[in-house]
MIMAR-264020 format. One line per 4 residues: number of its first residue (from 1); their letters; for each residue x, y, z of C-alpha. Coordinates in steps of 0.001 Angstrom, whole numbers, plus 500000, padded with zeros to 6 digits. Layout:
// MIMAR-264020
NUM) a) X Y Z  ...
//
This chain:
// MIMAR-264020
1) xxxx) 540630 457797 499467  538088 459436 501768  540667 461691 503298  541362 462829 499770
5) xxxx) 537927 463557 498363  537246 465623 501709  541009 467955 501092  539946 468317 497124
9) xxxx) 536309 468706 496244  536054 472026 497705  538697 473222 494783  538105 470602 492089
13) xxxx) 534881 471596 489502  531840 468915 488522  533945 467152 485776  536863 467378 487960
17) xxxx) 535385 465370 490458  533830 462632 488476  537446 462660 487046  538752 462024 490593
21) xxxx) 536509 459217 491236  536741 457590 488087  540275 457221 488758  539929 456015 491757
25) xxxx) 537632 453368 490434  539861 452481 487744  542812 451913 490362  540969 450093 492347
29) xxxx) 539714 447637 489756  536973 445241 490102  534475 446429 492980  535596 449489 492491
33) xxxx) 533129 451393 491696  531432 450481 494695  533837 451261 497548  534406 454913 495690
37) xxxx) 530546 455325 495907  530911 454071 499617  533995 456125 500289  532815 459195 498671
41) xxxx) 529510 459321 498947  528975 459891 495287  526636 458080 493529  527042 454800 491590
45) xxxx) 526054 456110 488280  528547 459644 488487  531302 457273 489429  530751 454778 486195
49) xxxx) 530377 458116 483967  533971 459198 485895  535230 455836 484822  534055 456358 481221
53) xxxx) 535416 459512 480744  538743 458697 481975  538815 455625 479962  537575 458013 476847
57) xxxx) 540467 460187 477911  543072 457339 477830  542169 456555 474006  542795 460358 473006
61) xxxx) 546160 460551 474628  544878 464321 476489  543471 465250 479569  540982 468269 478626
65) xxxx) 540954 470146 481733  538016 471808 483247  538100 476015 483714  539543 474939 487640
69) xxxx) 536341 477108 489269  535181 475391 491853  531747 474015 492251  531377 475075 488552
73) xxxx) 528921 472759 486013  531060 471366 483543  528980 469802 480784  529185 469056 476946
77) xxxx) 526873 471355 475180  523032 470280 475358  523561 467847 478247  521788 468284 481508
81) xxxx) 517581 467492 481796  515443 469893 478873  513034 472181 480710  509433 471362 480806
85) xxxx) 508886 474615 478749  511084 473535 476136  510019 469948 476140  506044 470735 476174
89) xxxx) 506002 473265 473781  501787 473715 475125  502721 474326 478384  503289 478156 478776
93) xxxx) 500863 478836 476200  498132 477461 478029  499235 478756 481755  498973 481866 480308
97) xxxx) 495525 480901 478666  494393 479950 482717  495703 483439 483857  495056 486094 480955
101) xxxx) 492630 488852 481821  490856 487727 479002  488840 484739 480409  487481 487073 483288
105) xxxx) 484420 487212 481224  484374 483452 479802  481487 481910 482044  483452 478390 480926
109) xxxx) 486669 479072 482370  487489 476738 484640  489002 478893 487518  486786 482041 486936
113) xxxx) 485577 481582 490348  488379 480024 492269  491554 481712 493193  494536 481423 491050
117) xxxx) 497033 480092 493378  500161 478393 492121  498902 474685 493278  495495 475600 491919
121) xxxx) 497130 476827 488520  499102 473466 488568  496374 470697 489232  494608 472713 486450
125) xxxx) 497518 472129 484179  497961 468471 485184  494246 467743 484636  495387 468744 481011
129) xxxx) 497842 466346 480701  500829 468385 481948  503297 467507 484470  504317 470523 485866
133) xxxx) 504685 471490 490279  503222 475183 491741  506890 475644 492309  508045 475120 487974
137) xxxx) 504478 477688 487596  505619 480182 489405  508631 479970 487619  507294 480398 484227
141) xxxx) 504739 483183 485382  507448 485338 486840  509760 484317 483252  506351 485542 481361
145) xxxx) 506192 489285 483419  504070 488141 485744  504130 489202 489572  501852 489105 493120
149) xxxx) 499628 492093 492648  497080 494085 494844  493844 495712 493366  494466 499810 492511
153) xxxx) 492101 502129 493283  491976 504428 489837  488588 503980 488857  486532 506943 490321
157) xxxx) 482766 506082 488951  480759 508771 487242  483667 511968 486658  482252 515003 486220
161) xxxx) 483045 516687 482629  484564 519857 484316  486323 517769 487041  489673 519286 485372
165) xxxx) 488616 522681 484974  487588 522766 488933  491045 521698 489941  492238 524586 487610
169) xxxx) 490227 526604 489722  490899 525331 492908  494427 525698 492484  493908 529526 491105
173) xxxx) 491873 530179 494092  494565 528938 496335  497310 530180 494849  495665 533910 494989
177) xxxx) 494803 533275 498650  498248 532555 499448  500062 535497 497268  497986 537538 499380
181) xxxx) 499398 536263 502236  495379 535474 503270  495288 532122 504848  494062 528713 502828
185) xxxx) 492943 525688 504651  491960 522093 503286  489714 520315 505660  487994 516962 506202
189) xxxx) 487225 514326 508488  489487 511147 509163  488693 508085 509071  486579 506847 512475
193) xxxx) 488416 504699 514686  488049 502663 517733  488891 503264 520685  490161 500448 523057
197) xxxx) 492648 497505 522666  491843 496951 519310  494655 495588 516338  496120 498917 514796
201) xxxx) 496965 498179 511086  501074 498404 510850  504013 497312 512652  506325 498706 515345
205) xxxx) 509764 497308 516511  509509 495497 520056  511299 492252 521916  511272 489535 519214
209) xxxx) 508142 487269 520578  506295 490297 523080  503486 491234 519840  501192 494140 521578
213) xxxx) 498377 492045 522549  494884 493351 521934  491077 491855 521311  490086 489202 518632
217) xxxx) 487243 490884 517535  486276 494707 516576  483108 494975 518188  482401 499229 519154
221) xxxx) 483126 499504 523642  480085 500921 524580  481663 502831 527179  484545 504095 524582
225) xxxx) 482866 504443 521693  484453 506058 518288  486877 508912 517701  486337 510905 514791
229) xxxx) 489210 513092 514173  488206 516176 511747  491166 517788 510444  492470 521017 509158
233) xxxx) 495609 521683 507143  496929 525098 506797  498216 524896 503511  500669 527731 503957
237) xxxx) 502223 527353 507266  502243 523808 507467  500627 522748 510030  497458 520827 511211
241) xxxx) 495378 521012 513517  492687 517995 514848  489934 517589 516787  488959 514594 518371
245) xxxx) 485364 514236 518595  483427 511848 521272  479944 512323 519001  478990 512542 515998
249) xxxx) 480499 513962 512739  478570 516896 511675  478300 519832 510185  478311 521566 513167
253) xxxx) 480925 519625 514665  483418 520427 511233  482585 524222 511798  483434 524151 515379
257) xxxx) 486951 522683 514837  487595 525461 512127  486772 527677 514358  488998 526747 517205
261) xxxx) 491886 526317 514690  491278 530282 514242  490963 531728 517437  493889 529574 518529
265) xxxx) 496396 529350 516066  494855 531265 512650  493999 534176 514248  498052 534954 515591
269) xxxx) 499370 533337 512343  497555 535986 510065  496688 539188 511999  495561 541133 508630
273) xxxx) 493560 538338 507407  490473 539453 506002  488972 536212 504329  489523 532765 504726
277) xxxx) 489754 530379 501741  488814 526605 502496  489398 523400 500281  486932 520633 500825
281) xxxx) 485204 517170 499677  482079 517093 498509  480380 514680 501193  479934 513947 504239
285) xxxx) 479328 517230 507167  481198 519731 504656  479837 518036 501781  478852 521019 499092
289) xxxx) 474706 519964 499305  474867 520072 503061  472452 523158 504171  473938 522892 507909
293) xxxx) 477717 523142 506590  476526 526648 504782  474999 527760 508182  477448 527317 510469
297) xxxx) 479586 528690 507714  477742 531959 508014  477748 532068 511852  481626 531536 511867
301) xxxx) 482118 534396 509277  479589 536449 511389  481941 535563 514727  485284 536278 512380
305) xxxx) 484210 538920 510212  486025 536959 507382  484418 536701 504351  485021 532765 503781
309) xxxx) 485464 531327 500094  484678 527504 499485  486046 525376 497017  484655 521674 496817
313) xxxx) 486388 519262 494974  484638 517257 492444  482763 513793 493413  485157 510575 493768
317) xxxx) 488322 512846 493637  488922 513758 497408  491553 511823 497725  493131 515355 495661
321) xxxx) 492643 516739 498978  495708 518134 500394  494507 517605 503989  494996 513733 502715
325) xxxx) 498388 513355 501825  500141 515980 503558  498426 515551 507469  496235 512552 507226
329) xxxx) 498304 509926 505696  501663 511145 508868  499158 510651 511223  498568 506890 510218
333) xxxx) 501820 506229 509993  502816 507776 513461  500239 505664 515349  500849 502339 513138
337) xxxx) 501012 499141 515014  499486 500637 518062  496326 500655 519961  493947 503310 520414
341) xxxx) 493119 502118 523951  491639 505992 524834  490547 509017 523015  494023 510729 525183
345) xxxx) 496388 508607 523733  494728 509520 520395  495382 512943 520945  498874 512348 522041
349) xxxx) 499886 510365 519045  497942 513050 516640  499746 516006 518510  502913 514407 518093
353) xxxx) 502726 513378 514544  505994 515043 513016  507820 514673 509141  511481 516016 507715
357) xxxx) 509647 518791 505623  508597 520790 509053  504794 519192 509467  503520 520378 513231
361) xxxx) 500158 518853 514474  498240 520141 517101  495255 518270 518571  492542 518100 521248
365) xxxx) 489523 516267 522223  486241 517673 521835  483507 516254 524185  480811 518599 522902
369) xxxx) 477142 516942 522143  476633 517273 517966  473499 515656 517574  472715 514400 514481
373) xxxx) 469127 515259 512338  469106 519010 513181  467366 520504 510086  467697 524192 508550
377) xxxx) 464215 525758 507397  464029 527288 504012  463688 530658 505938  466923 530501 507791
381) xxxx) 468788 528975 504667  468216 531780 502683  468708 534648 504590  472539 533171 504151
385) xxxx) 474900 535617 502721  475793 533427 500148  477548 534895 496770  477719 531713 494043
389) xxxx) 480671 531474 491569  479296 531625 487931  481740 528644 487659  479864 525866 489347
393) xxxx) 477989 527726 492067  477377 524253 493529  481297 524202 494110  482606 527340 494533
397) xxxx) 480630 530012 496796  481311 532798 498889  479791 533126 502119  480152 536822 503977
401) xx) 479810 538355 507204  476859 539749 507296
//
């Protein structure tokens, strides 16, 4: 009997087999439902329903064959255990109750404060009188439309009620700059890092079990410091250019890599050039209220002879920034999952930073001193050639060579 059951339960479906063993049982006779259970391995109970059916088939005079798939569930219509949902008819009402944006604001709801796991969600359901596991809740919640989800970034505080109408003009500006064949940068800083054996957000591939090891905590090397890489993207050649500073991020330090971007790669790119269009934010050392950023601004068209237009987006919306999405965010994921131990592997992972649509990065450290607190008297500030747009002056200025 056992060498049976092992040849035909691979091929034989659910009622198939409980027809096996019921016959078995019934040819076997008294104790037989035993030694089949023993024999088989099935349990008691499926081999006295086998018996049953195959007596219930004996009275009709017909065998009723299953559909011969095997491993299929062959059962009468409505047999089988109900679901919870359809036996507790409160149940997935009131889960969705415990996680509908609704009681955010309820100070009496009971897991306002708490996370909303699946084990908290279900000891909150079973302190209502349900019985229901984390495992049957995350069933229903992903049955409802509900799925794991991360906080988006889409609200942008106060917007400013021309914050369209600058991008309209930004992208005029731009567009005019390029037609002309003038050149059109976006610029801004990166994000800081550290430098030193520090975890790198990301992952590379390496020997299963050999993880990159680096320190526990992220406390600033006195001896290493920070980088701050300050970027600029020329918008119509495609290419970047980064400098990786060892001080501080300021104005003077923004101007400086502009200008180094010109004389070395600007300047042969656009021979005829004779101004200089630049996209910014509107914080931070090229941040539209910084007096400094304006100066430097001057001295650079002074040095160029360009006569330099500035465009600042609107507050909260830099992330519109070219410079972001098209240099930036390569960079990140060209030195993911590894650490920044000096400012010369920075450089070498900026400077080799590469994408499909033709993207070429060039970078290089910058050791100069930028200290920070240098102030710009009222004299000095205005004697800055400074032409403001009668769109939002604040935003869009022109600053000649004087």
């Amino acid at each position: 009997m056992k060498r049976r059951w092992e040849v035909l339960r691979g091929v034989l479906d659910e009622r198939q087999r409980r027809l096996f063993v019921g016959v078995e049982a019934l040819v076997l006779g008294r104790g037989g439902i035993s030694h089949v259970a023993a024999a088989t391995g099935v349990s008691r109970r499926t081999v006295l329903s086998g018996l049953q059916e195959v007596g219930a088939l004996a009275t009709r005079g017909d065998a009723a064959p299953g559909d011969g798939n095997a491993g299929a569930r062959v059962r009468a219509p409505g047999a089988g255990r109900k679901r919870l949902a359809e036996k507790d008819s409160t149940l997935v009402p009131e889960l969705l109750d415990l996680v509908c944006p609704a009681t955010r604001g309820d100070p009496q709801s009971p897991l306002l404060w708490s996370c909303k796991s699946l084990r908290v969600l279900a000891d909150e359901l079973q302190a209502r009188g349900h019985v229901v596991s984390h495992v049957v809740v995350g069933r229903l919640l992903k049955a409802q439309g509900y799925s794991l989800q991360g906080n988006a970034k889409v609200i942008e505080g106060h917007q400013s009620p021309d914050r369209n109408a600058q991008f309209e003009f930004i992208n005029a500006t731009v567009s005019a700059a390029l037609e002309a064949g003038q050149p059109a940068i976006s610029v801004d800083t990166k994000k800081k890092e550290l430098v030193g054996p520090y975890k790198n957000n990301g992952r590379e591939w390496h020997p299963s079990g050999e993880p990159v090891q680096v320190k526990v905590h992220d406390f600033v090397d006195p001896d290493l410091g920070r980088a701050n890489p300050y970027g600029v993207y020329d918008i119509g050649a495609d290419a970047g250019w980064v400098s990786v500073g060892t001080d501080h991020d300021t104005s003077a330090f923004a101007v400086q890599t502009i200008r180094r971007w010109w004389f070395a790669m600007g300047c042969p790119l656009y021979p005829e050039a004779r101004q200089l269009t630049i996209t910014a934010d509107g914080g931070g050392s090229n941040g539209h209220r910084v007096r400094l950023w304006k100066l430097e601004l001057s001295r650079l068209a002074q040095e160029t002879g360009l006569t330099i237009h500035v465009c600042h987006f609107p507050p909260g919306t830099s992330k519109w920034n070219k410079i972001e999405h098209r240099l930036f965010s390569f960079i990140t994921m060209n030195w993911r999952g590894r650490p920044l131990i000096s400012h010369e592997v920075i450089v070498n992972l900026i400077a080799n930073t590469r994408t499909r649509s033709g993207l070429t990065v060039h970078a290089e450290l910058d050791a100069g001193l930028y200290p920070k607190g240098v102030g710009v008297s009222d004299a000095d500030f205005a004697a800055i050639p400074i032409d403001r747009n009668a769109f939002h002056g604040d935003w869009n200025y022109t600053i000649k060579p004087a």
